[in-house]
N, C-alpha and C positions, 0 to 999 in steps of 0.2 A: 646397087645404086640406091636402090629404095631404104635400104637397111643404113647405109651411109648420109642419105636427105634425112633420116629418120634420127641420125644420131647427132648431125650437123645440128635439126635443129631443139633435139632433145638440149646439145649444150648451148645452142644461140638463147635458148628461151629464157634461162637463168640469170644471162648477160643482160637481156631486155629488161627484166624485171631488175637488177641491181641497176641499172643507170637508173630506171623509175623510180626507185627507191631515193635514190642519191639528189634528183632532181626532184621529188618532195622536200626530203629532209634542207636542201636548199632553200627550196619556197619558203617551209615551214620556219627557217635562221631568217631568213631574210623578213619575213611577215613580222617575228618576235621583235626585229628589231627595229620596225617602222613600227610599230605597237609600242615600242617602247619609248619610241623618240615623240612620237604623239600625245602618250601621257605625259613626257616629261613637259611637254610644249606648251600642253593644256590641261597641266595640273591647278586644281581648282576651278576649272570652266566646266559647263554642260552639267553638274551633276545637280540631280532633282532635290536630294536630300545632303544634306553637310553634320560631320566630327565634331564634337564636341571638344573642343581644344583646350588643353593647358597650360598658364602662361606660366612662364621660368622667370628665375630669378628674384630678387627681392618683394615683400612687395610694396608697391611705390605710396610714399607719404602719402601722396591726396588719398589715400583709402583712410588712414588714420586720422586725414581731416574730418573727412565725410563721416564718419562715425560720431567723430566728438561736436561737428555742425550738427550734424541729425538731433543728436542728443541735446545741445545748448540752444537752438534754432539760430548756430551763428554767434553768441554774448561769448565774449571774453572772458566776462564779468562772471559769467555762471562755470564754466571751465574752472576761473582760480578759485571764487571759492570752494565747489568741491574739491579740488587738488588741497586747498588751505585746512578744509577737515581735516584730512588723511594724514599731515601732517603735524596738526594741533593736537590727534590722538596717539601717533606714535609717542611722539613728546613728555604728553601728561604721563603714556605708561613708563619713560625710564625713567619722570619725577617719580613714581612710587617708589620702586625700588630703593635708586639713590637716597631719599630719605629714609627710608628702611635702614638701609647700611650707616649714614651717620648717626641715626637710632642706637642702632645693636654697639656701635664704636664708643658711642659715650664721648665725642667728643666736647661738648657742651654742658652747661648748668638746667636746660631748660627743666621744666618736670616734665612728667610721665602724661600726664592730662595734656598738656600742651602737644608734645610730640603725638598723641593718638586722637588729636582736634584737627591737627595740620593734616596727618594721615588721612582721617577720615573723609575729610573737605579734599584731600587730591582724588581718593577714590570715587567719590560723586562724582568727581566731575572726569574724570578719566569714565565714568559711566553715561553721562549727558553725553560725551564728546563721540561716543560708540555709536549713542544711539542716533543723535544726529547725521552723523557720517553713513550709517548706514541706510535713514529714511533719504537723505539727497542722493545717495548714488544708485538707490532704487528705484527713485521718480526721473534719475537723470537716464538708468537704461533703459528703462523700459519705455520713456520717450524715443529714443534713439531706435530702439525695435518696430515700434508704432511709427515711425516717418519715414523709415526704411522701406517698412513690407508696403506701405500706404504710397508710396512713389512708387515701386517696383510693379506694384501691381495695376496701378491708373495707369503707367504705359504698357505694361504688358495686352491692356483690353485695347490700346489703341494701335501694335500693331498691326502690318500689314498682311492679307492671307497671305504675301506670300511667305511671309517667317515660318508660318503652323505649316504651310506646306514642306517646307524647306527642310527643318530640327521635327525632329521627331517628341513627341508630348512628354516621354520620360525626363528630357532635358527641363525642358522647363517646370513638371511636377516636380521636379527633384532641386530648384533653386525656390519655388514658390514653399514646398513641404519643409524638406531637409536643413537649407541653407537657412531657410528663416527661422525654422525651430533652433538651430546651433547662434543664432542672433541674441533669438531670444531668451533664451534656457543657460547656455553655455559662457557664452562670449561674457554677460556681465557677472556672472561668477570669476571669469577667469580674471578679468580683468580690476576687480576686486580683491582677489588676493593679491596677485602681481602686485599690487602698490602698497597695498598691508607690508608684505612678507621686505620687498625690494627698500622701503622705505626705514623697517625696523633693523636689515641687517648694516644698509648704510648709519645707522643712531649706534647699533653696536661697534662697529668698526671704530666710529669716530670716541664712543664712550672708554673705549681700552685705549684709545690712543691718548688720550686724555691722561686718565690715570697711570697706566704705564707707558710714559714715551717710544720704550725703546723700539714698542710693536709697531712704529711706524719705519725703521727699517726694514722690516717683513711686510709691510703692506704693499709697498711699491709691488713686488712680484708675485703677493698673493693677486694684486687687481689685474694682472698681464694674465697670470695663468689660467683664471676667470675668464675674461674678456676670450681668450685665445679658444679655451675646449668649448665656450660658446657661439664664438663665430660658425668654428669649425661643426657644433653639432645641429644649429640654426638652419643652417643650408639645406642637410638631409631632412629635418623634421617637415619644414618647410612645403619641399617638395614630395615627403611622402603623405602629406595631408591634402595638397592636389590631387595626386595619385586617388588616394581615396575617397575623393570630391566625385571626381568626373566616374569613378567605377560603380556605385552607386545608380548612373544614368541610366546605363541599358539594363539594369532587376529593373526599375521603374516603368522603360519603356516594352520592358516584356509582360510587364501586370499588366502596363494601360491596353495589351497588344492581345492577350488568355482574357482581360473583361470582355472586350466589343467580340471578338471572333471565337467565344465560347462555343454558338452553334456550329460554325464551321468545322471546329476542333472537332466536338464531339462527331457531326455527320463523317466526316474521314479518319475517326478511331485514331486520331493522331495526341491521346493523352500522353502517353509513353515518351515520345517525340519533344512535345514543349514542355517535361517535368523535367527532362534531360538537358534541355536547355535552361529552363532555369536554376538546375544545381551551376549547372556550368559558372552560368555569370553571376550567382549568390557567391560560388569557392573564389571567380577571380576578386570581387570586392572583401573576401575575408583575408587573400591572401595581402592587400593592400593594409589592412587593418593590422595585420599580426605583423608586420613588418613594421609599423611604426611602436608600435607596442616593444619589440625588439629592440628599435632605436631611444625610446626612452630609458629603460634599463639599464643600455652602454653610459647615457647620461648620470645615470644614479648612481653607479660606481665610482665613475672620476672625482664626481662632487663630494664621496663619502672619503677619497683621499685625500682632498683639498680642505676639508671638514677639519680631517682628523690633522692636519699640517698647522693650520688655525689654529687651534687647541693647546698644541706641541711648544707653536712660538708665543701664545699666549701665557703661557707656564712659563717657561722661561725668561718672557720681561715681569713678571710678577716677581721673581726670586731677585732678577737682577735687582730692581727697583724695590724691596723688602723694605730699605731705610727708610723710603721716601711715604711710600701710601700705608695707609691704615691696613687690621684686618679685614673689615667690614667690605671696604673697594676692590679690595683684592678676590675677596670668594664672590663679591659680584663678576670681577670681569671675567674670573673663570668659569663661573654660571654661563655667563653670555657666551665665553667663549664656544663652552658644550653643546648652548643653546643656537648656535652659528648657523652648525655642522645640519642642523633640519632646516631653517629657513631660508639657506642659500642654496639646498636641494629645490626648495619648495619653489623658489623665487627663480632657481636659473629652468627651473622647469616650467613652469609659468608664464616667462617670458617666452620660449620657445613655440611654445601649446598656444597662448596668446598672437602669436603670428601666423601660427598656422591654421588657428582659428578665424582671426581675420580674411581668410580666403574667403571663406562665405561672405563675409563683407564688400570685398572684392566681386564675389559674381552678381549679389544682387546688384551694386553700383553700375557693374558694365550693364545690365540690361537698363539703367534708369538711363541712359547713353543711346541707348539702338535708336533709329529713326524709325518715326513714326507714318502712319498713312495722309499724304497729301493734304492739305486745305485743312489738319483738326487743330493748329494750334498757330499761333503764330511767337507766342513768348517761347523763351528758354527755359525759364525752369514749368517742366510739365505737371508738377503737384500743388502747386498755386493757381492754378488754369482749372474751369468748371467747364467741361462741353456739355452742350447740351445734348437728349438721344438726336432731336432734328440735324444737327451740325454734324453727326455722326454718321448719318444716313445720306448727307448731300454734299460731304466731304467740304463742305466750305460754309461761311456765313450767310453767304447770301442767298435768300429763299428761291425758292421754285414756283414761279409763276402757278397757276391753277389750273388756268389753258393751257398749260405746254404738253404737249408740243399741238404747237399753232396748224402748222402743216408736214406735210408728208416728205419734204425735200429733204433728200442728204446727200452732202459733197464732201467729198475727199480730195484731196490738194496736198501734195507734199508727203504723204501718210507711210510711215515705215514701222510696222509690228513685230512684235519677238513676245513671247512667253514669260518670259522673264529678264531683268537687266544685265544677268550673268552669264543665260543661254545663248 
């Protein structure tokens, strides 16, 4: 009997322990999924610190307003005429030329003195027209840089602690550092060629079409097939310059994280540990970078086919059209035409880089947006507004007595606290 209680509960024991088992593994389902029904409930509630998000899709005009306001402080006036440069200089450069070729054609009596008077006189001024264009669109960016970082940064000191609590310091070293150096450094170079390159191959297009008609039956679908691998390559550029916007953030916020907590690191021997961390998140912001780097290159090729198609139909209204135009227009358009094949690389790449560079533009903007701490301002736009330190310290204009507080009394009435507006 003993031997039998002994074997009854040699095998009861096993049974106990697999329902226990089965009634964890239960709890355990059932927990994951009240766990999970609760985040999904109260995603984005409770949390101390917030993601540093990136926004999709195009990016929306008023960014490209706010650049060229920043830049003109708002004038119309100042907008056309430097777009009128850019334009007055492509211009004067296909007068050279063009006179060059009725030069070399000899179709006229002029002399020799004559045509290298006119010549001379269009090269001066095709060099005035440079140089001008290039002193206004250098005083026009680097204003636009200077009213950018000068707004971003007056509300930046006016938000509230609970922001610095919230975003972690890499976020915002990385739109104050980063975003503003690609403002200031990048953005008006790019945007300077864009309109060189974009402007001169529109003069080309039009100057073949001129002299040889026929290339205006190839233009219709060279402008589609353009338009089309640009859409289409716009999109990914786009968003892989976000990508490596926001990945940048945590390298920043792990130096500002190895500066303060240096002693710390060293007293728990944990070098090893945060160097490991920081290859980590340097590889994932390179892996971001090589990949756009990859997507330009896809770029370069389409356009070296559509280059060399230009060319092809260029050649061909030249022969067709042989009766009609001179030597001289003809080895012109075929110069241009050769000459296409780089500036519509340069240009459709340009435009791209140019949007994707604009995100900085984009983040500094969204911070000149965030609200600020209570009572400091009461206008809208917050870079035309002077607070004073007092206003900043009393969160409002109105002063603080000298006596206060008069007396000892305090009452509460009504009074409902939280930590924060989100918790």
């Amino acid at each position: 009997q003993t031997s039998n209680k002994i074997s009854k509960n040699e095998v009861a024991e096993p049974q106990n322990i697999k329902k226990k088992s089965t009634l964890t593994n239960q709890k355990t389902t059932i927990s994951k999924l009240a766990l999970r029904k609760d985040n999904k409930e109260n995603k984005g509630k409770g949390k101390l610190t917030s993601i540093e998000t990136r926004k999709k899709g195009t990016i929306d005009f008023s960014v490209f307003r706010a650049y060229w306001s920043a830049a003109s402080d708002g004038s119309i006036f100042v907008v056309v005429a430097v777009l009128g440069l850019f334009f007055l200089a492509e211009a004067i450069f296909l007068a050279i030329d063009t006179w060059l070729a009725l030069w070399t054609q000899g179709d006229t009596n002029d002399s020799t003195e004559r045509f290298i008077g006119i010549y001379w006189a269009i090269t001066m001024a095709f060099m005035l027209s440079v140089l001008l264009r290039s002193l206004a669109w250098a005083t026009f960016a680097v204003h636009a840089a200077d009213v950018l970082y000068k707004r971003m940064n007056s509300r930046v000191i006016q938000f509230p602690m609970s922001f610095f609590w919230k975003n972690p310091m890499g976020i915002v070293l990385n739109r104050l550092s980063q975003d503003t150096n690609a403002i200031d450094e990048f953005l008006n170079l790019t945007w300077q060629w864009f309109l060189m390159t974009t402007i001169r191959v529109v003069g080309i297009l039009i100057f073949i079409s001129i002299v040889a008609p026929v290339f205006c039956a190839a233009l219709l679908p060279i402008v589609l097939v353009y338009l089309g691998v640009r859409q289409y390559f716009r999109a990914t550029a786009r968003e892989m310059q976000r990508i490596e916007s926001i990945s940048r953030s945590p390298v920043f916020n792990h130096l500002a994280e190895t500066l303060n907590g240096a002693t710390t690191i060293r007293a728990f021997s944990l070098q090893n540990q945060w160097l490991e961390t920081a290859y980590q998140r340097i590889e994932w912001a390179h892996r971001a970078k090589f990949a756009a780097e990859v997507v330009q290159l896809w770029m370069s090729q389409r356009l070296e086919w559509l280059g060399a198609f230009i060319l092809f139909m260029a050649g061909v209204s030249v022969i067709v059209s042989k009766d009609t135009i001179g030597a001289g227009f003809a080895g012109l358009a075929l110069s241009y035409a050769l000459n296409v094949t780089i500036n519509l690389n340069i240009s459709v790449k340009l435009s791209t880089q140019l949007e994707a560079q604009m995100n900085a533009v984009e983040r500094v903007v969204e911070y000149t947006k965030l609200p600020i701490e209570d009572g400091l301002m009461k206008g809208k736009e917050p870079s035309k507004t002077k607070v004073e330190p007092e206003q900043l310290e009393q969160g409002s204009g109105n002063p603080i007595p000298d006596n206060w507080p008069s007396n000892g009394t305090i009452e509460f009435e009504n009074v409902s606290l939280r930590y924060r507006e989100d918790l």
